[in-house]
C-alpha positions in Angstrom: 18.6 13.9 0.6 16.7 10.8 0.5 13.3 10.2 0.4 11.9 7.4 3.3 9.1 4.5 2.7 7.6 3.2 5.9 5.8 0.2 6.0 4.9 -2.7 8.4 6.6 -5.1 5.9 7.1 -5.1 2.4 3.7 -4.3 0.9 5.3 -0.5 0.8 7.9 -1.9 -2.0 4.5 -2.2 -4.5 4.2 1.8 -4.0 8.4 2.4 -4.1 8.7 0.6 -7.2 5.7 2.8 -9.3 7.4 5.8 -7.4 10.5 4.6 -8.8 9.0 4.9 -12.5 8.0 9.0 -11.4 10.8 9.6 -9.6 13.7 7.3 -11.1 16.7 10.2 -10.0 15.8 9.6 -5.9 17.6 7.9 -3.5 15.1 5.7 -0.9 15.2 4.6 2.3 12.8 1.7 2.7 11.7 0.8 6.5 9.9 -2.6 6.9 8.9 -3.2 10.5 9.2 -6.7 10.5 8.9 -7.9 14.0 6.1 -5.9 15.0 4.4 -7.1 11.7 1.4 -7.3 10.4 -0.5 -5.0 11.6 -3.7 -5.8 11.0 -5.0 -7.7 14.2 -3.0 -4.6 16.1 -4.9 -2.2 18.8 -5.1 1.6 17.3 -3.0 2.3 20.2 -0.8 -0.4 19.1 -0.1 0.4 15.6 0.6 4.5 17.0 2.8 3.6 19.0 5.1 1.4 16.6 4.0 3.7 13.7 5.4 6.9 15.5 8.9 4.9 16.9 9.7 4.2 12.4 8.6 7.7 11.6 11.2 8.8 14.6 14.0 7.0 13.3 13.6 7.4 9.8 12.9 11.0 10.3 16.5 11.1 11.7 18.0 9.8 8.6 18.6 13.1 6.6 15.1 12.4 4.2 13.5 15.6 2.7 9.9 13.6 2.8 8.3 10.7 4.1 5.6 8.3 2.2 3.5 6.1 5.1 2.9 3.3 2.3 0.8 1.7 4.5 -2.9 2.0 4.8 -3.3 0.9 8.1 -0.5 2.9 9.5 -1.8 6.0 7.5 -5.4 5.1 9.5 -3.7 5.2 13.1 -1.2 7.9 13.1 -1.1 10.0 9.8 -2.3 13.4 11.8 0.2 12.8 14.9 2.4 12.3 12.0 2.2 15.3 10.5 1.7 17.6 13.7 5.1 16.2 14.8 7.5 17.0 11.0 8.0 19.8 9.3 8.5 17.6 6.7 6.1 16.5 4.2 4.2 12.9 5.0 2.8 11.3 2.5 -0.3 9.0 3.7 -1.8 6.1 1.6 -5.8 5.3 1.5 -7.7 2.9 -0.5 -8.5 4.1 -3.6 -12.5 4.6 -3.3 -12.4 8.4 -4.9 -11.7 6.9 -8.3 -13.1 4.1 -8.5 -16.6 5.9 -7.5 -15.7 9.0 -10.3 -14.7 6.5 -12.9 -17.8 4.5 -12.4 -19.9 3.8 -15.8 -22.5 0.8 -14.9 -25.2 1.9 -12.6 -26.1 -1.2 -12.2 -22.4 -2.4 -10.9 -20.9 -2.3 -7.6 -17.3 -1.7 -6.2 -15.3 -4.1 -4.2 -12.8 -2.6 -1.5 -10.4 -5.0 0.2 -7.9 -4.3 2.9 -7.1 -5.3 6.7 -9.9 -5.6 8.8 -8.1 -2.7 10.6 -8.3 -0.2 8.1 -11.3 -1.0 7.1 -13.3 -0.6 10.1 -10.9 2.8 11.0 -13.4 6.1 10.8 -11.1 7.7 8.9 -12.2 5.4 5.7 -16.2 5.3 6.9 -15.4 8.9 6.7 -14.4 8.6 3.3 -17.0 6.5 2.1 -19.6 8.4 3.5 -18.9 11.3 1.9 -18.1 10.1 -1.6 -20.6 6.9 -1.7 -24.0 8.4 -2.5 -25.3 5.5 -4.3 -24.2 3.0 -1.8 -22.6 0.7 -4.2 -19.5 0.1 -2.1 -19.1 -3.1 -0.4 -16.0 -3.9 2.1 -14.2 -7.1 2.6 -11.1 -7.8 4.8 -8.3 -10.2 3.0 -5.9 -10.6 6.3 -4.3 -13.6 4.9 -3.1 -12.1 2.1 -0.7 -9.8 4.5 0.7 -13.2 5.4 1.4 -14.6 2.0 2.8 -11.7 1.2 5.5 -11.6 4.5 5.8 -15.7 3.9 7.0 -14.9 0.2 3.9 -16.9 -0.6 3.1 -16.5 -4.4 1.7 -19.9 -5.7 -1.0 -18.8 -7.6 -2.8 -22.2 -6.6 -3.0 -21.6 -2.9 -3.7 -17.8 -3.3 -6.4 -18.4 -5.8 -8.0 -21.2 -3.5 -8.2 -18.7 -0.6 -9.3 -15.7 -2.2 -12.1 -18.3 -4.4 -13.2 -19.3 -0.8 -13.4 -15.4 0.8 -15.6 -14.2 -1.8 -17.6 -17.3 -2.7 -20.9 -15.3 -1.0 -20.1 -13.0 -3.4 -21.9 -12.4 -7.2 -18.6 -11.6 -9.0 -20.5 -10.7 -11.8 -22.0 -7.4 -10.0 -18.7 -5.4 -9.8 -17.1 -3.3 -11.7 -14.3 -1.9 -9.8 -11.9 -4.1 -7.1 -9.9 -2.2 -5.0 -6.9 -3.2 -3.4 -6.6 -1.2 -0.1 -3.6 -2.7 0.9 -0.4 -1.8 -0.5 0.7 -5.6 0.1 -2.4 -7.0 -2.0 -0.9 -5.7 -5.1 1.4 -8.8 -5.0 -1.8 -10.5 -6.1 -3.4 -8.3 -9.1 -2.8 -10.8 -11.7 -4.2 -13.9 -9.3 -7.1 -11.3 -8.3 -7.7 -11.1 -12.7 -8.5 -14.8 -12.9 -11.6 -14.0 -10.6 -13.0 -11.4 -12.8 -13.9 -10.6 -16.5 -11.2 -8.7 -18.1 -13.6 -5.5 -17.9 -13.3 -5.2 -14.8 -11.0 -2.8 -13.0 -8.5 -3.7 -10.7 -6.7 -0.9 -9.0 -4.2 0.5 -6.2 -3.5 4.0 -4.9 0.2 3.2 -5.8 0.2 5.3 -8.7 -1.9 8.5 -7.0 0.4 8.3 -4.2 3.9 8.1 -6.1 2.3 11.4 -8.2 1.4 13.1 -4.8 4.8 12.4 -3.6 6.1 14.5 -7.2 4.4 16.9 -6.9 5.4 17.7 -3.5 8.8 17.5 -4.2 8.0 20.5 -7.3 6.8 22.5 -4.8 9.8 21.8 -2.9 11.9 22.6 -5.5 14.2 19.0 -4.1 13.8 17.0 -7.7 16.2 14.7 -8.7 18.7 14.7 -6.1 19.7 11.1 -6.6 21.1 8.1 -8.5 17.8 5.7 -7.7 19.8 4.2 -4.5 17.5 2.3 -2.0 18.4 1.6 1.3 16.6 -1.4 3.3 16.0 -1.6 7.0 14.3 -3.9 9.1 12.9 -2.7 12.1 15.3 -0.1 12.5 18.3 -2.4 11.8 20.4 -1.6 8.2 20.0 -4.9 5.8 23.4 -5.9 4.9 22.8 -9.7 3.9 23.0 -10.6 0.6 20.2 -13.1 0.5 17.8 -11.1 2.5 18.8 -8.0 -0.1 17.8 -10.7 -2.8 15.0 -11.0 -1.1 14.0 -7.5 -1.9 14.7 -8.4 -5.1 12.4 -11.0 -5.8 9.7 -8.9 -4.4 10.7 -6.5 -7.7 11.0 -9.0 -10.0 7.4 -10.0 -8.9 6.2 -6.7 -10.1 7.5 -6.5 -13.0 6.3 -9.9 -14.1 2.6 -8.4 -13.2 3.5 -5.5 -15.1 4.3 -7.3 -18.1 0.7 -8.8 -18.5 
């Protein structure tokens, strides 16, 4: 059986391609919900609803798990989510818990980017809250880096000139820790590098979530039932083309040139 990515558009390929490094002996199912994205400037009730329909077909696709690689998404529905399945739903969340627990400066701060959604959703104030006793966390929406991303937009010139002008209130020199809370920002970790000194951490929960989704599958006893096979759909619909499958492609390729830093 396969395992099934959800996403409103391709930022969930930055989290299937570290899962593919874990779990390299998977087949995938990778769900983009193209037309309805992004979902940033959605309602709550919005994003549920479009969220739940994915979940509903992908869950009727023989998968033995599902990963929500989505922040937003995760936000809005994860607990309808899982009260529904019987299968295992993975969720994603920014990764706050370790940037705070591998915090060294006291005198440094931590930068969280994401949607504006997901960022202003209780279940990450909740998070904060609880893990953020020194109140060094500060939050910042990057919406238009959802839209690079889903416009194939990688020129370093015109991302580095917006993300230059969102954080130009900003002392750079204050943080220690950036985190990108959107799985579609990680597209952008080597432009977000030429912002910062090299000390300073840039980091996902693509990695924690791929381990999550192992681990699960240990307990399951369901490893390596698979020849690294990925399905694409959009919206539902089985992708087929040959240039929009290239497409997917290039979104690797990307990755792997970040990687190779």
């Amino acid at each position: 059986m396969q395992i099934g990515f959800f996403d409103s558009g391709i930022g969930g390929i930055t989290v299937l391609y570290d899962t593919l490094n874990f779990l390299p002996n998977e087949d995938y199912l990778y769900y983009a919900d193209t037309l309805n994205a992004p979902y940033g400037h959605k309602t709550k009730d919005d994003v549920k609803k479009l969220v739940l329909n994915a979940i509903e077909f992908i869950s009727q696709q023989k998968v033995k798990a599902i990963v929500i690689a989505c922040n937003t998404a995760t936000s809005a529905a994860i607990e309808e989510i899982r009260a529904k399945y019987s299968i295992p739903i993975i969720g994603m969340e920014p990764a706050v818990k370790p940037a705070v627990k591998t915090k060294k400066n006291i005198n440094k701060r931590i930068l969280v980017t994401a949607t504006a959604f997901t960022l202003r959703e209780e279940r990450l104030q909740n998070h904060i809250t609880k893990l953020d006793n020194e109140h060094v966390v500060d939050l910042l929406p990057l919406p238009k880096l959802v839209q690079f991303a889903e416009g194939f937009e990688f020129s370093e010139r015109i991302v580095l000139s917006y993300l230059q002008e969102q954080l130009s209130i900003y002392d750079l020199s204050k943080y220690e820790t950036i985190v990108l809370g959107c799985t579609h920002f990680s597209y952008y970790k080597d432009i977000f590098g030429k912002l910062f000194s090299s000390d300073v951490n840039i980091i996902d929960g693509n990695n924690g979530t791929a381990k999550n989704l192992k681990k699960v599958l240990e307990d399951m006893n369901s490893l390596n039932e698979g020849n690294g096979n990925i399905s694409f759909y959009c919206s539902g619909v089985k992708v087929e083309d040959k240039a929009k499958l290239k497409e997917f492609d290039k979104l690797f390729k990307r990755l792997d040139a970040i990687n190779e830093m």
